[in-house]
C-alpha positions as CSV (number, residue, x, y, z in Angstrom):
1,X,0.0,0.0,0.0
2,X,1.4,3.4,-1.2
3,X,0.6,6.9,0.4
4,X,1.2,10.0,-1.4
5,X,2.6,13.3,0.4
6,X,0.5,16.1,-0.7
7,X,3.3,19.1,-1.1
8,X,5.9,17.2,-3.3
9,X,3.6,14.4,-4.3
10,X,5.9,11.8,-3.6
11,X,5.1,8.1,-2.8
12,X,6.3,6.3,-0.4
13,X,5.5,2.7,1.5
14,X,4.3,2.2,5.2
15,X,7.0,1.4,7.4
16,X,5.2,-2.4,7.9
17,X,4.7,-2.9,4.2
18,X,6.7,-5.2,1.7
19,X,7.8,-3.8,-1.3
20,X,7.3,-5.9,-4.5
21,X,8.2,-3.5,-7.6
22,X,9.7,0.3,-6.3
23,X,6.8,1.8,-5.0
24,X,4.2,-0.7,-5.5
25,X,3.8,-1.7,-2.1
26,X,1.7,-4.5,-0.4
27,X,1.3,-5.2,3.4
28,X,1.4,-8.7,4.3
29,X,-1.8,-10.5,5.3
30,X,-1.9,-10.4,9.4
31,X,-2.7,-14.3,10.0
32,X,-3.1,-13.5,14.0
33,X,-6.9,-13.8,14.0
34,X,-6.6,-17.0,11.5
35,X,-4.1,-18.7,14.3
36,X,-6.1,-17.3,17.3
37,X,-8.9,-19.1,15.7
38,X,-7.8,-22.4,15.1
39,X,-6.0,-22.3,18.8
40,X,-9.8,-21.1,20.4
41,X,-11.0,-24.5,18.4
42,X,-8.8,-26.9,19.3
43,X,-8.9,-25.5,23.2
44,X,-12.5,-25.3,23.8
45,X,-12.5,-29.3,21.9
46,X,-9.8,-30.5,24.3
47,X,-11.3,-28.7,27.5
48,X,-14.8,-29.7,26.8
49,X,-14.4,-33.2,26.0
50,X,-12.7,-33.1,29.8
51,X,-16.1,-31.6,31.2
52,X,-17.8,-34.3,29.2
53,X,-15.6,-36.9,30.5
54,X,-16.0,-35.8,34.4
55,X,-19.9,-35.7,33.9
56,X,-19.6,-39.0,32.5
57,X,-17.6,-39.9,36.3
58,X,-20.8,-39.1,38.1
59,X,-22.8,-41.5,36.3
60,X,-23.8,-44.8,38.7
61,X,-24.5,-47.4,36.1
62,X,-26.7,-49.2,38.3
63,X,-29.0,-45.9,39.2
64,X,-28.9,-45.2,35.3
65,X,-30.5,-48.5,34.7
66,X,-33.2,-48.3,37.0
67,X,-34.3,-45.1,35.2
68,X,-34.1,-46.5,31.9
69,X,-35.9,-49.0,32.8
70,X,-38.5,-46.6,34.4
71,X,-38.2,-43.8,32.2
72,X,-41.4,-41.9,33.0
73,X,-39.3,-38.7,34.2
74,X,-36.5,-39.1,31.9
75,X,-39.3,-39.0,29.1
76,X,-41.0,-36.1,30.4
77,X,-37.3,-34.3,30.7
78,X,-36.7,-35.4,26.9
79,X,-40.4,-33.9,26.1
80,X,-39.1,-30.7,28.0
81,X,-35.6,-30.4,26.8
82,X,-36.4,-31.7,23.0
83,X,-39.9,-30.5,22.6
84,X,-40.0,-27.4,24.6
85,X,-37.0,-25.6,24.3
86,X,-36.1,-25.8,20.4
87,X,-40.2,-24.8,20.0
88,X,-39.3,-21.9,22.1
89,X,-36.0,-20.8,20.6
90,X,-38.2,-20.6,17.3
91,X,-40.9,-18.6,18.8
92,X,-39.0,-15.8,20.5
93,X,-36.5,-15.7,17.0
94,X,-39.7,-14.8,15.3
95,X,-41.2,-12.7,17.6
96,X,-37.7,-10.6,18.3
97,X,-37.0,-10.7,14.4
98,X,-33.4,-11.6,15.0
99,X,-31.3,-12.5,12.4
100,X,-30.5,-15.8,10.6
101,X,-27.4,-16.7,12.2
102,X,-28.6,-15.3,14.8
103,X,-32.1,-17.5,15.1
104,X,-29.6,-20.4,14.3
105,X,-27.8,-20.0,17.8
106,X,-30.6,-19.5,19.5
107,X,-31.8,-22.7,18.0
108,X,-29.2,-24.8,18.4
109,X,-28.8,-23.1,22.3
110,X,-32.3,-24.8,22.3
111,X,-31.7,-28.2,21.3
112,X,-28.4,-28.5,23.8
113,X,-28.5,-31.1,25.9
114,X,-28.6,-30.0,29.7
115,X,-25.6,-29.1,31.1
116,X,-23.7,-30.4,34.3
117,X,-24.2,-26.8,36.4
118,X,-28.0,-28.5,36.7
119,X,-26.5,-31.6,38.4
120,X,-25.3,-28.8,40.9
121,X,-28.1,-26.8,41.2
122,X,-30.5,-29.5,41.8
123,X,-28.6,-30.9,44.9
124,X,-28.8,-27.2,46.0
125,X,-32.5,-27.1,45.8
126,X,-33.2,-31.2,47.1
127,X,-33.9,-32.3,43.7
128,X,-33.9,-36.0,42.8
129,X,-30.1,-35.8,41.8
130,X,-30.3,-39.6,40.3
131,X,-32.6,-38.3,38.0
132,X,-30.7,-35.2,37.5
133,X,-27.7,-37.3,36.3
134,X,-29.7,-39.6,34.2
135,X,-31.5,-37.1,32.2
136,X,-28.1,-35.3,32.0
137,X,-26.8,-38.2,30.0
138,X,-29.8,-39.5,28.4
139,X,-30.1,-35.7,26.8
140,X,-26.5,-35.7,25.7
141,X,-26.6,-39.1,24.1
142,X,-30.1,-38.2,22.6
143,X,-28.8,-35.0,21.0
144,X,-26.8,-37.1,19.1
145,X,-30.1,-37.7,16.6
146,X,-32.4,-34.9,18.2
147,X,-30.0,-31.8,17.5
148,X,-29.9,-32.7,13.7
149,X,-33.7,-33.0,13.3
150,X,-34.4,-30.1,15.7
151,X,-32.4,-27.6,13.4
152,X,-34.1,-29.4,9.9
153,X,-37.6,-28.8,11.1
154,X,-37.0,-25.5,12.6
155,X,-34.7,-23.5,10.5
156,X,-36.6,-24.3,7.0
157,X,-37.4,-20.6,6.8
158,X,-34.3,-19.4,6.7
159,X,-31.9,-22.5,4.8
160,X,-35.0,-22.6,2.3
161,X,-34.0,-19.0,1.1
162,X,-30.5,-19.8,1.8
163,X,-29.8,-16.7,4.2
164,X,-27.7,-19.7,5.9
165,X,-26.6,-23.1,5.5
166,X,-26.7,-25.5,8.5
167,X,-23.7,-27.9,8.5
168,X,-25.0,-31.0,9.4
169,X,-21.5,-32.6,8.9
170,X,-19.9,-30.4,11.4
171,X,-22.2,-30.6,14.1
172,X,-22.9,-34.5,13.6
173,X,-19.3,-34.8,14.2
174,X,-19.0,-32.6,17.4
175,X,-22.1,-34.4,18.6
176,X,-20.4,-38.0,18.4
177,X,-16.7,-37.3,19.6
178,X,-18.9,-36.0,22.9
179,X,-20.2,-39.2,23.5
180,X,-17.1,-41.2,23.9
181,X,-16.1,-38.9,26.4
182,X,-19.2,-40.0,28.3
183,X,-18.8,-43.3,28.0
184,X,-15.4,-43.4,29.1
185,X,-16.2,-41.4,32.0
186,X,-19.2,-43.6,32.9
187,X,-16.5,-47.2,32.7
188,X,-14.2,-45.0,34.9
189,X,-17.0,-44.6,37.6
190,X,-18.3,-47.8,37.4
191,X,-14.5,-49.6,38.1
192,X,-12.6,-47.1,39.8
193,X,-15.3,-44.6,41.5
194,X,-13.0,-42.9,44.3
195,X,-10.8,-41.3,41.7
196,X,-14.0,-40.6,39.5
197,X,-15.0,-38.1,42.4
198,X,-11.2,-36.8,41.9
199,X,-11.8,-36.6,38.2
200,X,-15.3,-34.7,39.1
201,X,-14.1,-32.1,40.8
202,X,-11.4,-31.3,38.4
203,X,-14.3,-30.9,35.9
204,X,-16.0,-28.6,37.6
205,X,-13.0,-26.2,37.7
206,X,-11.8,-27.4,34.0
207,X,-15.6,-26.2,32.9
208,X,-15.5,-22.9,34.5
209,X,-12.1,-22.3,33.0
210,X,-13.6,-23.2,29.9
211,X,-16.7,-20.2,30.0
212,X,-13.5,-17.8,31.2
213,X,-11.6,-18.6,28.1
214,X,-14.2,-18.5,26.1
215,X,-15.4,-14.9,27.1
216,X,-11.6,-13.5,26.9
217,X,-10.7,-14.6,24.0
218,X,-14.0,-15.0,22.2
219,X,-14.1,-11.5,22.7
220,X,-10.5,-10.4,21.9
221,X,-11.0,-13.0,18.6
222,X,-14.5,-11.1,17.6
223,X,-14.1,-7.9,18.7
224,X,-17.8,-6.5,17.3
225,X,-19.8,-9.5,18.4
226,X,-20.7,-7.7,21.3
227,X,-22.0,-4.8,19.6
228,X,-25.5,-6.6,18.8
229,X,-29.4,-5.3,18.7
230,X,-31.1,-5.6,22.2
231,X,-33.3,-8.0,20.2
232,X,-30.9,-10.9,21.2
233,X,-30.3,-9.4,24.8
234,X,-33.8,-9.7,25.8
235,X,-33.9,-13.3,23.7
236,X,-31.4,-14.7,26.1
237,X,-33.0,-13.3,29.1
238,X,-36.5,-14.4,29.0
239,X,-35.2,-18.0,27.2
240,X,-33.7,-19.4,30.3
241,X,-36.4,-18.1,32.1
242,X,-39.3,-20.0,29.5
243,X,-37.0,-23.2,30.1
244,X,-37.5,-23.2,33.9
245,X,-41.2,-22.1,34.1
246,X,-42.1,-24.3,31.9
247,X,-40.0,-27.2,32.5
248,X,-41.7,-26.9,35.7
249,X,-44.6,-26.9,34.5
250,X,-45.1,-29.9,32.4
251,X,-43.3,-31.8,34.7
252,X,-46.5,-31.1,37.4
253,X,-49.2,-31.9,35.0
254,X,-47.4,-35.3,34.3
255,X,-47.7,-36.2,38.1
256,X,-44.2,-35.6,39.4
257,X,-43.2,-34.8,42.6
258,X,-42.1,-31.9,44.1
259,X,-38.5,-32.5,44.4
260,X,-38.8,-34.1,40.8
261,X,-40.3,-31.0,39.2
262,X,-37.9,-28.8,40.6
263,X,-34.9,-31.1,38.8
264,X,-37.2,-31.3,35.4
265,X,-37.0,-27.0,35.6
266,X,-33.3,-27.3,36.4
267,X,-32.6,-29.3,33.2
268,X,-34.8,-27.9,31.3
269,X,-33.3,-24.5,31.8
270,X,-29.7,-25.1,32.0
271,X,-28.5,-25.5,29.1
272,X,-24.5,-27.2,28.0
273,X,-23.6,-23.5,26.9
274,X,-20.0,-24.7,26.1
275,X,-21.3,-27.1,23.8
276,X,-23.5,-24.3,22.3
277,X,-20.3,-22.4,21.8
278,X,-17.8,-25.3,21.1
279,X,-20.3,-26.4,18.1
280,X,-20.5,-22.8,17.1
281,X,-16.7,-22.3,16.7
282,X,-16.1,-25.2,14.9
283,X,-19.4,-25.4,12.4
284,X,-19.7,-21.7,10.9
285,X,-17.9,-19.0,9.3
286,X,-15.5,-16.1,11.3
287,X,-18.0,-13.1,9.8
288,X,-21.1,-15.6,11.0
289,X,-19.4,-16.5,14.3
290,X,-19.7,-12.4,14.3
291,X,-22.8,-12.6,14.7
292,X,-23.5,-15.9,16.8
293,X,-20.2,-16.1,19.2
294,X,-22.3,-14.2,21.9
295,X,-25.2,-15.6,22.4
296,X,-24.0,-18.7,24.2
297,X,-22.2,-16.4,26.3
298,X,-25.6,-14.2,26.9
299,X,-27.6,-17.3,27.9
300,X,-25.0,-18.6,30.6
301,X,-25.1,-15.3,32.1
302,X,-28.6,-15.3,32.5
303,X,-29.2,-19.3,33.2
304,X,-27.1,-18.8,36.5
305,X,-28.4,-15.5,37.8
306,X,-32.0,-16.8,37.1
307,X,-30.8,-20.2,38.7
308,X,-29.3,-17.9,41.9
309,X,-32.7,-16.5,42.1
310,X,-34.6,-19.5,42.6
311,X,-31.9,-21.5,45.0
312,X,-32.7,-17.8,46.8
313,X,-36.1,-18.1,47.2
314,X,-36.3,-21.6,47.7
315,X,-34.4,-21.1,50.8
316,X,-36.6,-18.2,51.9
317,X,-39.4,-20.1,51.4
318,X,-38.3,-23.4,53.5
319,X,-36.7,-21.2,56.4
320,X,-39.9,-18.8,56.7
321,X,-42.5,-21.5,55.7
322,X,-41.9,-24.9,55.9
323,X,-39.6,-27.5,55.9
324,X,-37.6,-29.7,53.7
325,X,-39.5,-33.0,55.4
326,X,-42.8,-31.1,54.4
327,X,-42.8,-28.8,51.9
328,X,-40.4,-29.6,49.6
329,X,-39.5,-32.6,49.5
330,X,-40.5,-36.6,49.8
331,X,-40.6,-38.5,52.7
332,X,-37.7,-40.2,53.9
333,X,-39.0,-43.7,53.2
334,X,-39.9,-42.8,49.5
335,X,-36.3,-41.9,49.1
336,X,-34.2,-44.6,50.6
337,X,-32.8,-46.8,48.3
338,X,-34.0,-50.1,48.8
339,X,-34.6,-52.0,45.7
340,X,-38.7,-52.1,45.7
341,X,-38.7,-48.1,46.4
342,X,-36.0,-47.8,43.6
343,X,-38.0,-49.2,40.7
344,X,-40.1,-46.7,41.9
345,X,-38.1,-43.9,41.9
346,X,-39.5,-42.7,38.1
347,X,-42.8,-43.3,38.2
348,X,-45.2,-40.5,37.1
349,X,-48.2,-42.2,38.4
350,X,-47.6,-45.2,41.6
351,X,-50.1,-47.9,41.6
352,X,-51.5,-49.3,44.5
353,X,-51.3,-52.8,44.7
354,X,-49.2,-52.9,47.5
355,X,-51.4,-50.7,49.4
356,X,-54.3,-52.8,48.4
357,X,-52.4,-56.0,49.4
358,X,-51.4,-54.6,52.9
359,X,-55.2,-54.4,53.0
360,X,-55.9,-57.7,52.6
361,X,-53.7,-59.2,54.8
362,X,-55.0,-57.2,57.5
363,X,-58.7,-57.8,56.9
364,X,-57.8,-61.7,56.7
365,X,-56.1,-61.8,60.0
């Protein structure tokens, strides 16, 4: 690149440019962004299949069974987490008017399996944390076909006028090198489960280190992604805040307890952001990534404080007016886990032949 000095209308080259031919002068390409780039990728691949590994550790194969084998709440969480939340990414996209890329994160936010904060959370709150874990995995494995179809039903009205194309390709790929992860994790747990709770622990801290280093260097790396319409702020603000309500919700008209309703709204609502963001990064272009990279970031923001805000008044509400033995959660003989009361533990709707049995006996003696 050549400037020109206005009194004696001379041209000369920037100090940083290379000369080719006298003063014909280019400025080489700066391959910083392209190299920051491919580093964020292969980081936020590495660190999350660790998170995805550790939640795989907390995974008793034995309680997993019993809820696939009784998978009345797991099925209501799928309804919730596959049914719910894509539908309701869609809505608020059309409502807010967002853009195409845009309306794709949101989308693919939605169809995210629930992340391993909500494992957390719900032991905060006496949630059924069995069912927590299960439905934790079961979404994550589930995603691996439910993801796909999501985005082809939902986005038709923006790839059929080709504003964007959805690479199937990329995402299937992300999707699948997250499962064995899992599935190591899970073998680890079931043969070795004190260092699993090592291995936990670590993935706690390696998944918070992983939303740092996305923020820092997401931002650094798309420097304008910030500057968006307050279309998508208020989209990720009332979206975590649909997931819990109606997570909730559904999971009372379908008969489930207290405790378990409160871990159906947990999952429902809390979303694996770094999977949003990791699939993100590696599926679309940088000047689309522009205009998706912040979402995820907006959602976890919001997820948590909304999160905060319940665990708050949950708290209030069993110090000031009842109890956990009363209130909130089951009683302790529903809970234990003996084998009858475990094959139990999912049921929407409890029958009552053992009641009517009990009966019986007495009326016969």
């Amino acid at each position: 690149m050549t400037t020109a000095n206005s009194t004696t209308n001379i041209s000369y080259c920037s100090a940083n440019a290379t000369i080719c031919n006298g003063t014909s002068c280019v400025i080489p390409d700066d391959n910083f962004n392209q190299v920051l780039n491919v580093v964020l990728s292969t980081v936020l691949t590495i660190l999350l299949a660790l998170v995805m590994f550790s939640m795989g550790c907390n995974v008793d194969i034995k309680k997993f069974w019993g809820h696939i084998k009784r998978p009345w709440g797991i099925f209501v969480g799928f309804l919730c987490q596959f049914g719910i939340m894509p539908l309701t990414g869609f809505v608020l996209s059309l409502a807010f008017n967002v853009l195409p890329a845009q309306a794709v994160a949101v989308l693919i936010m939605g169809c995210c399996p629930g992340g391993t904060s909500s494992n957390i959370l719900a032991y905060w709150l006496d949630g059924d944390m069995d069912l927590s874990i299960s439905m934790t995995t079961c979404s994550t494995l589930l995603a691996l076909g439910m993801m796909p179809l999501c985005l082809f039903v939902y986005t038709k009205m923006w790839t059929d006028t080709e504003s964007i194309v959805i690479p199937y390709d990329s995402i299937g790929i992300s999707l699948v090198a997250l499962v064995i992860p899992v599935s190591v994790g899970i073998f680890v747990n079931h043969k070795w489960p004190q260092k699993a709770k090592i291995i936990l622990k670590a993935g706690s801290i390696t998944g918070l280190a992983l939303i740092l280093i996305i923020a820092v260097v997401g931002g650094i790396l798309y420097k304008g992604s910030w500057t968006i319409s307050p279309q998508l702020w208020i989209v990720g603000t009332i979206f975590p805040a649909a997931g819990y309500s109606l997570g909730f919700l559904l999971a009372r008209v379908a008969g489930q307890s207290w405790h378990r309703c409160r871990t159906v709204a947990l999952e429902t609502g809390m979303q694996n952001t770094q999977l949003c963001t990791t699939i993100v990064q590696l599926s679309f272009t940088p000047e689309q990534l522009t205009l998706m990279f912040t979402f995820p970031l907006i959602y976890s923001i919001f997820q948590i404080v909304f999160a905060l805000i319940f665990v708050g008044v949950y708290y209030l509400h069993k110090r000031f007016c009842g109890t956990p033995k009363t209130d909130f959660t089951e009683p302790t003989s529903e809970i234990e886990s003996t084998p009858e009361t475990y094959a139990q533990m999912n049921g929407g709707f409890t029958s009552n032949e053992k009641s009517t049995r009990n009966m019986n006996d007495t009326i016969v003696s």
